[in-house]
N, CA and C atoms as a LAMMPS dump frame, in Angstrom:
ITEM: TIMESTEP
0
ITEM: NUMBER OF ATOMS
219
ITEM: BOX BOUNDS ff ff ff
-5.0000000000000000e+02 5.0000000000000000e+02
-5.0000000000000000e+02 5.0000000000000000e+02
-5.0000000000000000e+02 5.0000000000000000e+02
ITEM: ATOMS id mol type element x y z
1 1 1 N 0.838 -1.191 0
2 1 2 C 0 0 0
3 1 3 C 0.876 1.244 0
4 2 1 N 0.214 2.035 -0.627
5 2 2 C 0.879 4.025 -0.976
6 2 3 C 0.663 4.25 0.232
7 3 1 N 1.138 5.129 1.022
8 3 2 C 1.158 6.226 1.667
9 3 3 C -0.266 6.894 1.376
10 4 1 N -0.631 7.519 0.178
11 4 2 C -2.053 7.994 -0.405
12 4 3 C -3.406 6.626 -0.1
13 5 1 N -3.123 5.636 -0.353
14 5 2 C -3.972 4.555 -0.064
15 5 3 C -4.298 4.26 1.449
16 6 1 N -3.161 4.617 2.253
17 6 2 C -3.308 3.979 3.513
18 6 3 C -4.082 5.161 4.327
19 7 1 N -3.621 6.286 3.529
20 7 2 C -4.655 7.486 4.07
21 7 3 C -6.203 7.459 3.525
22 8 1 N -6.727 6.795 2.731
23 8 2 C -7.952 6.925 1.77
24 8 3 C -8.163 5.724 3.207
25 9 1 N -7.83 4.51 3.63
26 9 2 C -7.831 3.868 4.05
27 9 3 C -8.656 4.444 5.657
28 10 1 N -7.565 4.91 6.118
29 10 2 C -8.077 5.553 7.638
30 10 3 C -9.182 6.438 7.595
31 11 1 N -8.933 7.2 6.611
32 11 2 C -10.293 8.258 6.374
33 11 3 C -11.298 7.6 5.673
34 12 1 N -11.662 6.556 5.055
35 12 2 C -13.085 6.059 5.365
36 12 3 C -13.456 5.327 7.021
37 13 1 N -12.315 5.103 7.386
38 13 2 C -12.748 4.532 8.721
39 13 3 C -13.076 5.808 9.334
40 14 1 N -12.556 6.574 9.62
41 14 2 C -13.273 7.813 10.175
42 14 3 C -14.574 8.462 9.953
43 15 1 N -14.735 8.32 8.454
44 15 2 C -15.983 8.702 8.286
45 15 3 C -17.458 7.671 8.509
46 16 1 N -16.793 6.354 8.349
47 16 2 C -17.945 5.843 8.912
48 16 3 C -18.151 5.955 10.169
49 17 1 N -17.325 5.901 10.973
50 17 2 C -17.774 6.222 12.267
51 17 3 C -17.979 7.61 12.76
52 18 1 N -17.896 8.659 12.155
53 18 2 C -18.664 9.564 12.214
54 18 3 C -20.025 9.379 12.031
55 19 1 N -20.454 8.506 10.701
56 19 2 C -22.064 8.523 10.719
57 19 3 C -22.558 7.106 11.26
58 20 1 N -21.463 5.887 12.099
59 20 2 C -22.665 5.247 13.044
60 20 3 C -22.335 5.391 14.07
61 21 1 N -21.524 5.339 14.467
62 21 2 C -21.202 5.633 16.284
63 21 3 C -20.252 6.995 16.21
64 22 1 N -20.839 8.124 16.079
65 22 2 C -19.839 9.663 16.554
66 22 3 C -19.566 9.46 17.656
67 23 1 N -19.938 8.811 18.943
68 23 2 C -19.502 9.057 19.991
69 23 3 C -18.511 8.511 20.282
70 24 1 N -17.947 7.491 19.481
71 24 2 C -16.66 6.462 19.82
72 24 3 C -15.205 7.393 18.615
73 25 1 N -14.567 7.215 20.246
74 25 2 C -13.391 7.739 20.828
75 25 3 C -12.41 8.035 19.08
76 26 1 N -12.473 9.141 18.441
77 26 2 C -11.618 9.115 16.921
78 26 3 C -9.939 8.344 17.146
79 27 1 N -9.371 9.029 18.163
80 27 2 C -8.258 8.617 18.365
81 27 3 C -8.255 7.189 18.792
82 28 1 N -9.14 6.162 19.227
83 28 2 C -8.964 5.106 19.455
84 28 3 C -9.054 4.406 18.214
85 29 1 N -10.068 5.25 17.222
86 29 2 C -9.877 4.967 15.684
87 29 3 C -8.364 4.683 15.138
88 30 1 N -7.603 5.551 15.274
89 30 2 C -6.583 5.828 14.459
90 30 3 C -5.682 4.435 15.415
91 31 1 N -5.943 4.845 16.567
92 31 2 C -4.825 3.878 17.105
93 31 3 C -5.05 2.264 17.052
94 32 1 N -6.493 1.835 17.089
95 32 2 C -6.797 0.63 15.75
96 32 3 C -6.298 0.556 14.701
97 33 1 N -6.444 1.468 14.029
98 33 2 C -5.766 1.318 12.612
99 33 3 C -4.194 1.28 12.496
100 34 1 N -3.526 1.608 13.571
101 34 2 C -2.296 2.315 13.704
102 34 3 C -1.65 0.444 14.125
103 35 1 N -1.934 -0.04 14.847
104 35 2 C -2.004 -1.456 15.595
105 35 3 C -2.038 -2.445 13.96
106 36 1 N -3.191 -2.471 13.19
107 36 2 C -3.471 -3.419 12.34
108 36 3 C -2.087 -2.861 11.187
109 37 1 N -2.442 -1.579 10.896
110 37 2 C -1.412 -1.507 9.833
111 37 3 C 0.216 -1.995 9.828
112 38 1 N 0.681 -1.497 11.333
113 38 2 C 1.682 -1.897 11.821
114 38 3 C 2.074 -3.46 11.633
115 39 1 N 0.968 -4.896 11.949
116 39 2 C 1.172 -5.94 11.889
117 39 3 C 0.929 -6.734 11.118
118 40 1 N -0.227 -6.218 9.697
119 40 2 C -0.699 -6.611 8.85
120 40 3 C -0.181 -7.3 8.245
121 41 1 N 1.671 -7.569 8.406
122 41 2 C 2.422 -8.874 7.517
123 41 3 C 2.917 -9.552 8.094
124 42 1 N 2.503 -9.736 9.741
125 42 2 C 2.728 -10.647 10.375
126 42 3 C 2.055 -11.951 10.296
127 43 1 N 3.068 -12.988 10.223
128 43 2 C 2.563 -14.367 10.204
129 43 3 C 1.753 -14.82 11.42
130 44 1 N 2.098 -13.819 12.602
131 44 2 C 1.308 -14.751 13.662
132 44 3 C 0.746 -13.582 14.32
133 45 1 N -0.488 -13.534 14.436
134 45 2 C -1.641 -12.433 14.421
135 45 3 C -1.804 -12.017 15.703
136 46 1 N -1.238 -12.911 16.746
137 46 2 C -1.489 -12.933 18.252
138 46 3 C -0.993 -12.004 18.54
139 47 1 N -0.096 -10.971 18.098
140 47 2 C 0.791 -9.725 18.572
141 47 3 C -0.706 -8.662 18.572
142 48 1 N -0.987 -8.424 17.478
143 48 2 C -1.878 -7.876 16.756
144 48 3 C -3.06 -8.129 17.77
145 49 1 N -3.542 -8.91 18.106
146 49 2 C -4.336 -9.156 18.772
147 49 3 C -4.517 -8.604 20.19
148 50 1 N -2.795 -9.018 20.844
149 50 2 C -2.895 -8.55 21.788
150 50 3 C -2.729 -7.168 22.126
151 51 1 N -2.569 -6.293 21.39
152 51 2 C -2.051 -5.064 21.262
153 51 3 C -3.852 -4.707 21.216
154 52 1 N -4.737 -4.812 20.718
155 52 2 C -6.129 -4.268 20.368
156 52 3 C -6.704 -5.203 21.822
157 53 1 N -6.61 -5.942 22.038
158 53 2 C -7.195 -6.553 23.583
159 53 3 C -6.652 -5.3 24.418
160 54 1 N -5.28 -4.991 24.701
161 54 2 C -5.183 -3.747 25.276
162 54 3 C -5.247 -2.181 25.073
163 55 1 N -5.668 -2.024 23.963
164 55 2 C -5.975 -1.005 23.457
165 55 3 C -7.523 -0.407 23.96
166 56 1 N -8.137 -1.507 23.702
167 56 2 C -9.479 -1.501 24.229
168 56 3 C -9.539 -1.714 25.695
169 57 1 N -9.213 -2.68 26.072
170 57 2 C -9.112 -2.537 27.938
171 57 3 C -8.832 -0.887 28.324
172 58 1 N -8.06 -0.36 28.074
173 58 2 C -7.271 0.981 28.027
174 58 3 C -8.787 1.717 28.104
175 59 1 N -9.395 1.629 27.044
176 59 2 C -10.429 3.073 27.021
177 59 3 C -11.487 2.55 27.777
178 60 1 N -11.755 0.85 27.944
179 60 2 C -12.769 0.455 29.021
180 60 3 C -12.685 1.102 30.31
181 61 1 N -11.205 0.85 30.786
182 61 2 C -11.124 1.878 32.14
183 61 3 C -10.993 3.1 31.964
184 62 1 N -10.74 3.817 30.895
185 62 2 C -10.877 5.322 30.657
186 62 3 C -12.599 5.833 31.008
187 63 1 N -13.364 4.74 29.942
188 63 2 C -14.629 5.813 30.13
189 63 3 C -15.07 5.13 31.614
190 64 1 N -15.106 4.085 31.654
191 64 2 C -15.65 3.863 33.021
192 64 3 C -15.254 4.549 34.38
193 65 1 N -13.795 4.816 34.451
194 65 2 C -13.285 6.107 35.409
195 65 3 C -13.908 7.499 34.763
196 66 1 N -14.608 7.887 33.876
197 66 2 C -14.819 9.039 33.488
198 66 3 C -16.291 9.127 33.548
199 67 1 N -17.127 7.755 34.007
200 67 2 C -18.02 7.696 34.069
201 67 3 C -18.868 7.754 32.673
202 68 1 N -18.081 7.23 31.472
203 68 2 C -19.122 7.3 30.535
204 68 3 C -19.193 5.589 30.011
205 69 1 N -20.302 5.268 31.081
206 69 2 C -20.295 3.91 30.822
207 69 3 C -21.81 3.965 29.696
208 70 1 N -22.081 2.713 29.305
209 70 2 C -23.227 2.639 28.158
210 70 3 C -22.382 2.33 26.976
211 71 1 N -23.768 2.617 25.969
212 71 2 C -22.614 1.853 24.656
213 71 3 C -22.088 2.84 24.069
214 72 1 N -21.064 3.095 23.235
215 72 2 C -19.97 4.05 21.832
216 72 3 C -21.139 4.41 20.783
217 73 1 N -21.992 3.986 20.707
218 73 2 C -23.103 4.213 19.223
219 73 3 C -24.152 5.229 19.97
């Protein structure tokens, strides 16, 4: 992938989640994407995996200490 592609790439992910869940976290966007792109030619996916298991734990205790529990949509 271009540099130009991988950006066409992130920015539809952004925009869809602008129009189904706006309320979920943009930067947790990017840093999903930031995680997959990074490992995407890895043979063994479990890195990848575990990196988004904690990525997400991460903002579970973010909103829940911030009190914004309920769902991202």
């Amino acid at each position: 992938m271009t540099k130009n592609s991988d950006d066409l790439a992130l920015e539809t992910l952004l925009a869809v989640r602008e129009e189904i869940a706006p309320r979920l976290n943009e930067d947790l966007v990017r840093r999903c994407y930031a995680i997959q792109k990074n490992h995407q030619f890895d043979k063994d996916r479990a890195v990848a995996l575990r990196e988004m298991e904690r990525l997400i734990e991460e903002e579970v205790e973010r909103r829940s200490a911030a009190g914004e529990g309920g769902t991202a949509a």
